[in-house]
C-alpha positions in Angstrom: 54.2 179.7 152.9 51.5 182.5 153.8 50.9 184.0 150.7 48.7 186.8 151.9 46.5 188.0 155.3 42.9 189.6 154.8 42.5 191.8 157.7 38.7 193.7 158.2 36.8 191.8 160.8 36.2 193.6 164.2 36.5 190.5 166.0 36.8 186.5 166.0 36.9 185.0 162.5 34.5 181.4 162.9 34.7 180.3 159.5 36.0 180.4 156.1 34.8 178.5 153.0 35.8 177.9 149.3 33.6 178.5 147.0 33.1 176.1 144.0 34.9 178.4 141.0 38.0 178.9 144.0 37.2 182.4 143.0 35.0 183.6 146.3 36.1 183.2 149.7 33.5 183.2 152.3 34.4 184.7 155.5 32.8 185.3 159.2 32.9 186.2 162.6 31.4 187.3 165.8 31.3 190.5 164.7 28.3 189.7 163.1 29.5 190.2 159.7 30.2 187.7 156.4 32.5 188.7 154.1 32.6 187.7 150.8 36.2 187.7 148.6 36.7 187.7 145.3 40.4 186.6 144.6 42.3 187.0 140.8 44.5 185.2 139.1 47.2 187.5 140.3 46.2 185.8 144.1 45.1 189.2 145.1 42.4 189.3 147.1 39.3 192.1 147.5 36.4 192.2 149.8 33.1 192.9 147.4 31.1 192.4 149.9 30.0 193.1 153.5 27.0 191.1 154.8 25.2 192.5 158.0 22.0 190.5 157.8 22.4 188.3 161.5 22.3 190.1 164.8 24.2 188.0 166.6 28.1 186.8 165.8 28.4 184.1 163.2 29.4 180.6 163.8 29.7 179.1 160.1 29.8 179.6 156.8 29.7 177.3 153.4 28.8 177.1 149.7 26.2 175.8 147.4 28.3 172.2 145.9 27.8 174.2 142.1 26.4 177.4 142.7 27.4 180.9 144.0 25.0 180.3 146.6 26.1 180.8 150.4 24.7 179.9 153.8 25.6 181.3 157.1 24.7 179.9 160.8 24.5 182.2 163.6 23.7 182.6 167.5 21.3 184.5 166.6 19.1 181.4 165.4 18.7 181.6 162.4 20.5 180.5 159.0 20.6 183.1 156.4 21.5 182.6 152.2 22.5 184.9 150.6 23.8 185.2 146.1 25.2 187.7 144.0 22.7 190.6 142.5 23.2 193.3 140.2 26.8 193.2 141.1 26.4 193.0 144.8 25.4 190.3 147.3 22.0 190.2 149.4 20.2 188.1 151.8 18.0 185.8 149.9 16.1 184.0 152.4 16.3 183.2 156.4 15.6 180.1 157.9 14.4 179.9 161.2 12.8 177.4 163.2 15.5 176.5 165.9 15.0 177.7 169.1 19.1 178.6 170.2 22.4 178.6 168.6 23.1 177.5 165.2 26.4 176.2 164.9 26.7 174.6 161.8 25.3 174.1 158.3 25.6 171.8 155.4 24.5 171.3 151.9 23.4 167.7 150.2 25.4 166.6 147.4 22.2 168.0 144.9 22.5 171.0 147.1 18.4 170.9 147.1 18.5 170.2 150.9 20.3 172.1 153.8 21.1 170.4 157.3 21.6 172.9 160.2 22.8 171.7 164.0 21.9 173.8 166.6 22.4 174.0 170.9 19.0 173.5 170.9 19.9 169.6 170.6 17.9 169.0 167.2 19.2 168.7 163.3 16.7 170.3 160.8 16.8 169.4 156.9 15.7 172.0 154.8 14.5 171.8 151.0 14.5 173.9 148.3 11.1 174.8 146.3 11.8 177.0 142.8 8.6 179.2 141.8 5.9 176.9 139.9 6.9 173.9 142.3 4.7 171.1 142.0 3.5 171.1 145.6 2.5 174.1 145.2 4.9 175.6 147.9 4.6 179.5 147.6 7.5 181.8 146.5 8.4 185.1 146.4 9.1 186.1 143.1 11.7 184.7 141.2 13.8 183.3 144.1 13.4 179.8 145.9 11.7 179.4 148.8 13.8 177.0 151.7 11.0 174.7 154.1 12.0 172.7 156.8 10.7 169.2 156.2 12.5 167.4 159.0 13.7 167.9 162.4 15.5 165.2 163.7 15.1 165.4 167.5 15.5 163.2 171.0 19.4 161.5 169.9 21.1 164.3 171.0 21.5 164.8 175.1 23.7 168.1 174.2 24.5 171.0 172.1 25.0 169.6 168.2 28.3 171.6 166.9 28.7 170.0 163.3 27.1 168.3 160.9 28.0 167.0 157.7 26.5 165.5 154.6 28.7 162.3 152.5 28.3 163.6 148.7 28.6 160.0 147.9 26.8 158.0 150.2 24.1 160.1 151.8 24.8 159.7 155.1 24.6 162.5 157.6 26.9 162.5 160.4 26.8 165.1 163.4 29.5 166.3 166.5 27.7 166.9 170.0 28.5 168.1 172.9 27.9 164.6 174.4 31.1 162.9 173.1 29.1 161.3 170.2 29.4 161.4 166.8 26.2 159.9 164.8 25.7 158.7 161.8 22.3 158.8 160.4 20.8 157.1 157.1 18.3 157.8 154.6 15.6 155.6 153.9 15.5 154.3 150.3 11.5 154.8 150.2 11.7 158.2 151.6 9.4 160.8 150.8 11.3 163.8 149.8 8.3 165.8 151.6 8.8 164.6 154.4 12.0 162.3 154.5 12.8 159.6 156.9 16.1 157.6 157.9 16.8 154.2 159.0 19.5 151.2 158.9 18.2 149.3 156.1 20.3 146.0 157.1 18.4 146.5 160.4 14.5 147.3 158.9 12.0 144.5 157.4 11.3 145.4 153.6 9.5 148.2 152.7 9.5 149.4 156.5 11.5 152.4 157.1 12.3 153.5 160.6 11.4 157.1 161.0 14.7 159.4 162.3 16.6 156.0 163.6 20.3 156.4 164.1 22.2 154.0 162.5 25.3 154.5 164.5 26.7 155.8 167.5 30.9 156.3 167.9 31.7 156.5 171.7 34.9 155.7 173.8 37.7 156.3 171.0 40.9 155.7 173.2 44.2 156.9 172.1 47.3 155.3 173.7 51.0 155.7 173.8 53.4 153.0 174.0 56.2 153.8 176.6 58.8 153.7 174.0 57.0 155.3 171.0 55.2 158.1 172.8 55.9 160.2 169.9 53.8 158.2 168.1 50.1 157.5 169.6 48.4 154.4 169.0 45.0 154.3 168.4 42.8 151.6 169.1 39.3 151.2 168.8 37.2 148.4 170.2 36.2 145.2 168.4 32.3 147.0 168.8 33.4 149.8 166.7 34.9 147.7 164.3 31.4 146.1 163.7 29.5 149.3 163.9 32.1 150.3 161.3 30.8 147.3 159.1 27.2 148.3 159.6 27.3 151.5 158.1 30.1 151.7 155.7 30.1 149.4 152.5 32.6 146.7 152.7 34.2 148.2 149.7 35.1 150.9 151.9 36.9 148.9 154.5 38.7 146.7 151.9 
């Protein structure tokens, strides 16, 4: 059952998110707002804070995996963090760097790195540098500093809408506009300065292919039987099945 309705936005709600604690709800829209919610243990829910920072309507929202840490990705181009202080909640840095539309945003399982898709056709990884950083990245004051240290670019023929980061494996998949869905992998000797990703079953030892896309899901077909079309079959080719094999564990598809 609906258990409640939070009303306040001027226009489209985009995207809602959980935060870690299931205390804080994230909420925003093209009204170019974010809305943060604080909810009881009474299920009641208050808005404690309106967050005005994009000037443009915004696409996405999602958490830090174990902080009170948010991200928001906007048409304005930019992604924008934001936390708690003194008792109210700011903009704490803005990433920018892509040239149109950012739909989407996601944080690694450490939540050190952020990945942000954009209509500009590129993914861009982000890291996160703490004052007194060993590589001497500067910072401004007592809050992090956020660098872009890849952009992953030419895969992509159209706009990027998603992307998402496995918390277990690593891998980093991404939705486009050009009926793909990608899958791309880390490589093991990657320099968290400036990361690379490659198929390892495909790459010699010790080589790591910089940026390669380790797999690319096309021409999902879903049929119905003439007397079950209730009840869709899907079928996927004998390719994908392999392609499956190549980028999953086998423990996954046992």
């Amino acid at each position: 059952q609906c258990v409640t309705t939070l009303e306040g936005h001027e226009n489209e709600v985009k995207s809602v998110a959980w935060a870690p604690s299931g205390t804080l709800l994230a909420t925003c829209s093209r009204d170019k707002s974010v809305w943060v919610w604080e909810v009881d243990e009474e299920e009641e829910y208050e808005c404690v804070s309106v967050l005005n920072s994009h000037t443009q309507d915004v696409k996405h929202v999602v958490w830090h995996p174990n902080q009170e840490l948010l991200a928001s990705a906007s048409y304005d181009d930019t992604v924008k963090l934001y936390h708690e202080e003194e008792d109210d909640w700011v903009c704490c840095a803005t990433l920018e760097g892509h040239e149109s539309t950012v739909w989407s945003v996601a944080f690694d399982r450490s939540g050190e790195r952020l990945a942000s898709c954009s209509d500009d056709k590129t993914v861009r990884i982000w890291r996160q540098y703490k004052p007194g950083n060993e590589e001497g990245v500067a910072c401004s004051g007592t809050d992090p500093t956020w660098k872009c240290v890849c952009n992953l670019s030419g895969f992509h023929t159209r706009t990027i809408y998603d992307v998402a980061w496995c918390h277990l494996t690593g891998a980093l998949a991404t939705a486009c506009g050009d009926d793909a869905i990608r899958v791309f992998e880390e490589s093991p000797s990657s320099d968290p300065q400036q990361p690379t990703f490659g198929l390892a079953a495909h790459n010699s030892p010790g080589q790591a292919v910089t940026l390669h896309c380790s797999a690319s899901v096309l021409r999902t077909s879903v049929e119905a039987e003439p007397s079950r079309k209730k009840r869709p079959r899907v079928s996927f080719s004998r390719h994908m099945s392999l392609m499956a094999r190549a980028v999953f564990p086998v423990s996954f598809l046992e």
